[in-house]
C-alpha positions as CSV (number, residue, x, y, z in Angstrom):
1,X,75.3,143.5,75.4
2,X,78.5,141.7,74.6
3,X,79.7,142.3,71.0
4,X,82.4,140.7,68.7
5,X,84.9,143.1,67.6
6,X,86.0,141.9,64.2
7,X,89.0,143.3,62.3
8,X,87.4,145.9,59.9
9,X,88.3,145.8,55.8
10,X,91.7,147.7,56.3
11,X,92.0,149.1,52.5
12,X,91.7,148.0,48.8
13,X,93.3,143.8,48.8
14,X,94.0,144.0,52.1
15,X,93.3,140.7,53.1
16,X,94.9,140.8,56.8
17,X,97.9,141.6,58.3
18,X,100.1,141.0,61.6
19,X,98.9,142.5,65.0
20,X,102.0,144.2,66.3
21,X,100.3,145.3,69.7
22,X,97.4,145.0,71.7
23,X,96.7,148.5,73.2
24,X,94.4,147.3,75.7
25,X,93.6,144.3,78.0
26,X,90.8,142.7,79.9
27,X,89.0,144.8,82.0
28,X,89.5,148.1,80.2
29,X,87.1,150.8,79.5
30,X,87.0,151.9,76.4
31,X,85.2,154.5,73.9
32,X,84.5,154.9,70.5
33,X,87.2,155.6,68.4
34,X,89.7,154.5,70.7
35,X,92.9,152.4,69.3
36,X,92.5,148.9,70.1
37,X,94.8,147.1,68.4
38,X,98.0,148.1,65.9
39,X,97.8,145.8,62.3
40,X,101.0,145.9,59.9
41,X,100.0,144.8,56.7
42,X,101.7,144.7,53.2
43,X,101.3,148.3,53.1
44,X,101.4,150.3,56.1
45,X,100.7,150.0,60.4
46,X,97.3,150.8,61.3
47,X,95.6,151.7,64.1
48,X,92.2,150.1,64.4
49,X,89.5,152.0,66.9
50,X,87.0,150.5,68.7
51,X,83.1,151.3,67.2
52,X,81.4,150.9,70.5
53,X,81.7,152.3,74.1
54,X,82.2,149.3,76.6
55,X,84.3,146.9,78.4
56,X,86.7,144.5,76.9
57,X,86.0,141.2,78.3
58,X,87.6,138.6,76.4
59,X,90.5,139.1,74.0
60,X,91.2,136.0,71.4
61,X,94.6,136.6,70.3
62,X,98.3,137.6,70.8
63,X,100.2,140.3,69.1
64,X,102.6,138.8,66.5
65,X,99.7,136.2,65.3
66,X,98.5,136.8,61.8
67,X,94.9,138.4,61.6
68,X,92.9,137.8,58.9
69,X,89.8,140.3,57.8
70,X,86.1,139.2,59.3
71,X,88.3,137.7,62.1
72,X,87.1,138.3,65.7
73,X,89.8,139.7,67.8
74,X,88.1,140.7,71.5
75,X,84.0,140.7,72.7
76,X,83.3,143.9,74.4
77,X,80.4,144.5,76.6
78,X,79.0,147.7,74.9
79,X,77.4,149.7,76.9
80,X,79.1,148.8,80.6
81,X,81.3,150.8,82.4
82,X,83.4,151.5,85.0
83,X,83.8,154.0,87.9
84,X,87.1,155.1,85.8
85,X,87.1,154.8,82.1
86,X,90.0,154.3,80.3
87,X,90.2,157.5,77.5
88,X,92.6,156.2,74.4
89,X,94.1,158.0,71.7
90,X,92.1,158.6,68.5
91,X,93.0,157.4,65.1
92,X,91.1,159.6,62.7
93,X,93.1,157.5,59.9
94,X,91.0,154.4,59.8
95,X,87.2,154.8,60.4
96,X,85.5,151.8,60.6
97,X,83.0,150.5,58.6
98,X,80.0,149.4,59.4
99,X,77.1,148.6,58.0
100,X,76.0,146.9,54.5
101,X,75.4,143.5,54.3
102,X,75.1,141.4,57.0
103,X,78.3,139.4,57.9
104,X,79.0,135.6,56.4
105,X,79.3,132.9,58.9
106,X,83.2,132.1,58.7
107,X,84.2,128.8,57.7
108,X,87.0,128.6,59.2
109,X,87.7,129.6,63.0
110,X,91.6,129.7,64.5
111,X,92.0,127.3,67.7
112,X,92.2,130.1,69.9
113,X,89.0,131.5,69.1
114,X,85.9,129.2,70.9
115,X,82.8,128.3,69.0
116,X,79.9,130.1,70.5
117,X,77.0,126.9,72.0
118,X,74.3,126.6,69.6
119,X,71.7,127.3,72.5
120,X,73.3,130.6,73.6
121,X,72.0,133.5,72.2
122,X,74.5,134.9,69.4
123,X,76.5,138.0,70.0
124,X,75.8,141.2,67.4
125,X,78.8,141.6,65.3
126,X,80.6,144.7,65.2
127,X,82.4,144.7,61.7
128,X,82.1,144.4,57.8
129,X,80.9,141.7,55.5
130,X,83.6,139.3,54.4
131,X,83.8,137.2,51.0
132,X,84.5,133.6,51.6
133,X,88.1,132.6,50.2
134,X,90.0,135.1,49.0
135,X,87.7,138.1,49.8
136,X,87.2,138.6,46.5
137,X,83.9,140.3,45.2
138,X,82.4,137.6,42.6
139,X,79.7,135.8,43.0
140,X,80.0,131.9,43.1
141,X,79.1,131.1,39.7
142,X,81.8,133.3,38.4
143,X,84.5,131.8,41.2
144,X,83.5,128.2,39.6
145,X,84.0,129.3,36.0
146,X,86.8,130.6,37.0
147,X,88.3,127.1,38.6
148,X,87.2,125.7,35.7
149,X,89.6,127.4,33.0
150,X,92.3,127.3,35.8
151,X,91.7,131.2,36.5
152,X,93.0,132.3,40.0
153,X,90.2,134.4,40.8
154,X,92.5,137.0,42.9
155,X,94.0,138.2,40.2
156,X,91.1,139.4,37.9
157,X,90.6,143.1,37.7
158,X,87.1,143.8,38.3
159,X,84.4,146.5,36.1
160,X,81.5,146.0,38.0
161,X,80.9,148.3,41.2
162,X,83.0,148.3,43.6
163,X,85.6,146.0,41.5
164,X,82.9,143.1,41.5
165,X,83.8,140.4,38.8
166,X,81.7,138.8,36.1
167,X,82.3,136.4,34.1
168,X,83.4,138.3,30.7
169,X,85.9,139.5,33.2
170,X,87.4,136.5,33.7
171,X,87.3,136.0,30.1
172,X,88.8,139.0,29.1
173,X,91.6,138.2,32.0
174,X,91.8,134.7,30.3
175,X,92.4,135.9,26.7
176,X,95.1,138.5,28.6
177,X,97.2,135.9,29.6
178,X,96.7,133.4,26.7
179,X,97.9,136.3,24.2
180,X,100.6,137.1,26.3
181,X,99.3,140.9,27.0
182,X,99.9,140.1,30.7
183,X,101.9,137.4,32.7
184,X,100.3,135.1,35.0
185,X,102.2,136.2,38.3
186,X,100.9,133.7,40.8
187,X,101.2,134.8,44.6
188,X,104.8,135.5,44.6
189,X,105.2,137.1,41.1
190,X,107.3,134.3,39.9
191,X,107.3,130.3,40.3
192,X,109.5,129.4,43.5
193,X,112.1,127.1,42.3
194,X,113.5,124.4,45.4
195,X,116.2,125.4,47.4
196,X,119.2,123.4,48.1
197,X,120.0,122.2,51.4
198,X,122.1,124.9,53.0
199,X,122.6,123.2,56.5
200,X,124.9,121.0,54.8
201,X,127.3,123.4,54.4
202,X,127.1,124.8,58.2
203,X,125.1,126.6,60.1
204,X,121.5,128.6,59.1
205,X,119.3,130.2,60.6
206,X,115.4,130.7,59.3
207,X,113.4,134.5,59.7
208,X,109.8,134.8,58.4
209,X,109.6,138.3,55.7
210,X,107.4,140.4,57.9
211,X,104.2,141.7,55.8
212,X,105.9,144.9,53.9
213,X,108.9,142.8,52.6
214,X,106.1,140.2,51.5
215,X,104.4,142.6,49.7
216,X,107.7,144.3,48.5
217,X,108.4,140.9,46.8
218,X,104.9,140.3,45.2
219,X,104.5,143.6,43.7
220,X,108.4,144.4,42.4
221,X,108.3,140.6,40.8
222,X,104.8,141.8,39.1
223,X,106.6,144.9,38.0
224,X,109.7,143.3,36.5
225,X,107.4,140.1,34.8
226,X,104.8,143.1,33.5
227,X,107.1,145.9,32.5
228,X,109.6,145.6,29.7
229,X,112.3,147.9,31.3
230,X,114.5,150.2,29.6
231,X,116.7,152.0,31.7
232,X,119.1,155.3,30.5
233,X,122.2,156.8,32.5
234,X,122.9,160.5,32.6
235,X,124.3,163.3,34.8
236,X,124.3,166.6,35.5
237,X,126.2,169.8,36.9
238,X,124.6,170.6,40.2
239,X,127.3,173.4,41.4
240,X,125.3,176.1,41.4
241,X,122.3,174.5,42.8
242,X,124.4,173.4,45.5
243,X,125.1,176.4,46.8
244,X,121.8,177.5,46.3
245,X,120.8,174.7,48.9
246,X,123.3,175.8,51.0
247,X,122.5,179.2,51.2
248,X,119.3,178.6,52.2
249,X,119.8,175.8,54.9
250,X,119.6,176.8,58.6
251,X,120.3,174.9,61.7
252,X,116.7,174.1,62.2
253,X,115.2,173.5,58.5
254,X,118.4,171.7,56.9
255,X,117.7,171.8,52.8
256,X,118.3,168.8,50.8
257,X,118.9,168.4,46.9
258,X,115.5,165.8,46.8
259,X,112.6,168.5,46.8
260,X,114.7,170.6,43.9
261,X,114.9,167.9,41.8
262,X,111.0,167.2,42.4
263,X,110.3,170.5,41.7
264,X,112.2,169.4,38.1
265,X,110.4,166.4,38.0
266,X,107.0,168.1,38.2
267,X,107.4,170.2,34.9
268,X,109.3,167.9,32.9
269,X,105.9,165.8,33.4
270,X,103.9,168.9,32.2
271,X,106.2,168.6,29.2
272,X,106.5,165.0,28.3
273,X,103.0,163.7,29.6
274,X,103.6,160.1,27.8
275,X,105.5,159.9,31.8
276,X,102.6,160.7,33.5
277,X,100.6,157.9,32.5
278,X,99.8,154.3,33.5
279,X,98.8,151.6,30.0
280,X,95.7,149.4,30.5
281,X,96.1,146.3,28.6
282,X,92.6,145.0,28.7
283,X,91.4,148.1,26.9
284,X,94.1,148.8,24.5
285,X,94.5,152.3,26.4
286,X,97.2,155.1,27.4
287,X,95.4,156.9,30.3
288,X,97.2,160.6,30.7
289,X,97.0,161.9,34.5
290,X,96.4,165.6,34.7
291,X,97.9,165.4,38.0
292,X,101.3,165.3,40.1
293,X,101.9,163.5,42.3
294,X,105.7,162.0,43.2
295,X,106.3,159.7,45.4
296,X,109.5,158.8,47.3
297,X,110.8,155.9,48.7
298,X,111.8,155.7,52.3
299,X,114.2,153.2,53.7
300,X,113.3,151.8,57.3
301,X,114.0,148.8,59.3
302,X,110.7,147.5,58.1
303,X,111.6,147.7,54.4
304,X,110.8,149.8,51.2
305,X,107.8,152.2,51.3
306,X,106.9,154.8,49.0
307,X,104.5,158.0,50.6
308,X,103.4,160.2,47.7
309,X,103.4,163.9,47.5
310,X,100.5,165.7,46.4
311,X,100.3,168.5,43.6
312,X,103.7,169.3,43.8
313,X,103.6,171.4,40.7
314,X,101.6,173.6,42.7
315,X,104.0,173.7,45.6
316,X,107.2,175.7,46.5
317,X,110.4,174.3,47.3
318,X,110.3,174.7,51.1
319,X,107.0,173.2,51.4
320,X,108.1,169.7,49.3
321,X,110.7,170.1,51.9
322,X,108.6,170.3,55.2
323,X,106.4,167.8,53.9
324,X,109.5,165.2,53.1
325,X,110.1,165.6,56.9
326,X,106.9,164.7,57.6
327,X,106.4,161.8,55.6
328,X,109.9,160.9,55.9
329,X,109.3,160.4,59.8
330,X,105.6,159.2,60.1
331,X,107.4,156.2,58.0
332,X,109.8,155.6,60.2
333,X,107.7,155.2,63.4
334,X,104.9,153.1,61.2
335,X,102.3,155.9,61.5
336,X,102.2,155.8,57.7
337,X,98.2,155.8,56.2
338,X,97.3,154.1,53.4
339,X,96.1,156.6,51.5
340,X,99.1,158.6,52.2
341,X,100.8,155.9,49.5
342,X,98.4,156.0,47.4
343,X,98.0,157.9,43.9
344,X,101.3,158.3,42.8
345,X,102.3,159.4,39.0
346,X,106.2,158.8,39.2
347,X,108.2,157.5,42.0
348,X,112.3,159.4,42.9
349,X,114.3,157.0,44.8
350,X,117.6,158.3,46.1
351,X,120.3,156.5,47.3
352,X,122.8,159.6,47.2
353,X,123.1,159.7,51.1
354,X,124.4,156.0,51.1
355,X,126.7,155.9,47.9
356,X,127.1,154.6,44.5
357,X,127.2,156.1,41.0
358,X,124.5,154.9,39.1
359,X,121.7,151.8,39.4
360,X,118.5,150.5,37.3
361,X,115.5,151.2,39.1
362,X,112.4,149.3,38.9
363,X,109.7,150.9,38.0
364,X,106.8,151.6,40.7
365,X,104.0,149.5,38.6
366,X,101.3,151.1,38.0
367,X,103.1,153.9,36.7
368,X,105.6,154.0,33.9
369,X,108.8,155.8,35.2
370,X,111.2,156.1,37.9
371,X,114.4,158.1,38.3
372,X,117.4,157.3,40.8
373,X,119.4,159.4,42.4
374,X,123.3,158.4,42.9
375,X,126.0,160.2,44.6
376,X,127.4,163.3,43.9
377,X,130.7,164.5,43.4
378,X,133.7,166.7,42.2
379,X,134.2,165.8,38.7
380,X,137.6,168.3,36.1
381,X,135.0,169.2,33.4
382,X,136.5,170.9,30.3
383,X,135.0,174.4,30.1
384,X,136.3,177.4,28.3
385,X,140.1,175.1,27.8
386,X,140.5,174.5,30.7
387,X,139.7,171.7,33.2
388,X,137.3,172.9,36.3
389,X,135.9,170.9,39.8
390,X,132.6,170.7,39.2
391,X,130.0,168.8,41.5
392,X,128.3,166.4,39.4
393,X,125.0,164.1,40.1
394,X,123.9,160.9,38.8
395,X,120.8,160.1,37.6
396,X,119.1,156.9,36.1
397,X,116.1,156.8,34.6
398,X,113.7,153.2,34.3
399,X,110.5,153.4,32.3
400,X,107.9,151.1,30.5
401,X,109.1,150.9,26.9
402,X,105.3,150.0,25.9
403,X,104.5,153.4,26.3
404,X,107.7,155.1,26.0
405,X,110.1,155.1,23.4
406,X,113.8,155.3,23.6
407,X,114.5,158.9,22.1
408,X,111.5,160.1,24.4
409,X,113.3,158.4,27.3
410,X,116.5,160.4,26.4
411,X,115.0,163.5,25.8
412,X,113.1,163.7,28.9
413,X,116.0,162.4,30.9
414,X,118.1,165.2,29.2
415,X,115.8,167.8,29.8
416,X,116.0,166.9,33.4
417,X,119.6,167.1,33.4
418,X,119.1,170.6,31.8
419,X,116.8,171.9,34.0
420,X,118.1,171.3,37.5
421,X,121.6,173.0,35.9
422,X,119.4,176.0,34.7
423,X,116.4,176.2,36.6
424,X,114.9,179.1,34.6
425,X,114.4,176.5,31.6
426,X,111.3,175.4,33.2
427,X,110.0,178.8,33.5
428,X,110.6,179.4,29.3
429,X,109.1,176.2,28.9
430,X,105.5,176.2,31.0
431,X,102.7,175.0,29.7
């Protein structure tokens, strides 16, 4: 039976992405769960599996074309095969899903993709059920209410199952915006103002923002518009733990000063819980996490991404360390998951490896705090009347000054300092 393999919902406003490879071509045999195609989206690569056993016979589009949810990327004759059938890699990261309602008809179909005849008998569908627009769960009366009080519909939160929106949520979004609780971010975050002509002046040269750096730009212009920033400067001795680091570094697990200071991080949440929250708005709220989780941003050639670490309160030193590897290098070869970026209470960046003394951070929104790391170095410090090298760090704290006040942003940063110079403070001071 030939089936239409569509691109699967790929996570939570995911709306489509970029296929970066085709792992298969006409002809192939090819099971269930087998990787089809690779999707970078505004979030992470993904492997998507096939759902059926078959042959592909037909595939509609190229890699580096965009993709779009609901959209049908190769038919497969389920159920055929060949004398050799090809076996694929599984992606256990990405099950798809099937099931629920039956699919829309799309309104719109890309060039490349032919119209099935009326007369022929329509293929089954192998995928998920698509909203029209902007796959957006609301029902068409509350999309036209919407239009009608020049509402983007994309942007209201949902509270009905599953995020579905009604119309008092539109309404509650609407008064949001008109008493200046929230800022109407558009698509980009911020209105694009034209650009001069830059030809004029000699020679340019245009390169689309691949899918991460799109998203990069949308969600750090929402943070910045959203957030009222207040960012504090401070630093502190790291000398002994220093050689502490070094002491325990081998040639084959090589310690760095990052899951020390998470370790920090972890208990000076514990103690200052205002930083281990996110502020809803619509409700007037302050909801306190009784988790922690940290996540850390990663630099590769795709752009800024930020894995989280789980529970690290609960974890020793050398396994934040192993699991930074990890995450650290699934990044880097775009094996990331999405739920391996997802549920973070505080982000670290640190930009110590590559230089400079100390920057403002933006926080990671939905949270309400960040902390940089700078550079260290030798620094005379007066002790005891004399001057003495001591190896000094850099730290700058960002956070939401809705929920956070300035002398709790200094005394947390503070206690921070504090405890990565004496690490027993955070055993006196355990909750």
């Amino acid at each position: 039976m030939l089936t239409e393999f569509k691109l699967p919902e790929l996570g939570e406003n995911i709306k489509g992405g970029t296929l970066v490879r085709v792992a298969v071509k006409v002809g192939d045999a090819v099971k269930k769960n087998q990787t089809l195609i690779e999707v970078e989206t505004d979030k992470a690569t993904i492997d998507v599996p096939s759902t059926v056993d078959g042959v592909i016979k037909e595939i509609l589009v190229k890699e580096g074309s965009e993709i779009k949810i609901g959209q049908t990327i190769m038919k497969i004759d389920a159920g055929a095969r060949q004398p050799q059938e090809a076996v694929g890699e599984v992606s256990p990261s990405l099950p798809a899903k099937l099931g629920g309602q039956p699919p829309k008809e799309e309104k719109k179909v890309p060039a490349s993709v032919p119209q099935s005849k009326a007369a022929a008998p329509a293929p089954a569908v192998v995928g998920i059920d698509t909203n029209d627009h902007k796959d957006v769960p609301a029902a068409p009366s509350v999309r036209r209410f919407a239009r009608e009080i020049g509402i983007n519909i994309s942007e209201v939160p949902g509270s009905g199952p599953g995020g579905r929106i009604s119309i008092d949520d539109v309404k509650t979004y609407s008064k949001m915006l008109n008493s200046g609780a929230i800022a109407r971010t558009g698509s980009a975050g911020v209105a694009a103002a034209p650009l001069p002509n830059f030809a004029k002046f000699g020679e340019v040269e245009r390169k689309p923002m691949n899918n991460i750096r799109k998203k990069t730009a949308e969600h750090l212009s929402q943070a910045w518009m959203t957030i009222p920033h207040v960012t504090q400067f401070d630093k502190t001795d790291i000398t002994e733990l220093e050689r502490l680091r070094k002491r325990y570094s081998t040639k084959e697990k090589r310690l760095t000063i990052t899951p020390f200071i998470m370790k920090v991080m972890a208990s000076a949440l514990k103690n200052f819980p205002q930083f281990n929250t996110s502020i809803d708005m619509a409700t007037n709220e302050i909801i306190y996490k009784k988790y922690f989780n940290i996540g850390v941003a990663v630099d590769t050639d795709r752009g800024l991404i930020v894995p989280v670490v789980r529970d690290v309160d609960k974890k020793n030193i050398l396994q934040i360390s192993d699991e930074l590897t990890e995450i650290a290098e699934k990044a880097r070869n775009k094996k990331t998951t999405l739920e391996e970026m997802q549920g973070g209470c505080f982000t670290l960046t640190n930009l110590g490896g590559i230089g400079g003394t100390y920057f403002p951070p933006i926080v990671n929104w939905p949270e309400v705090a960040i902390l940089g790391i700078s550079r260290a170095q030798m620094e005379p410090v007066y002790v005891d009347n004399q001057f003495v090298p001591r190896f000094i760090l850099p730290l700058s704290l960002s956070y939401d000054h809705r929920v956070i006040d300035g002398a709790d942003g200094a005394r947390f940063l503070r206690w921070i300092c504090d405890a990565i110079q004496q690490p027993f403070l955070m055993e006196l001071e355990k909750n």
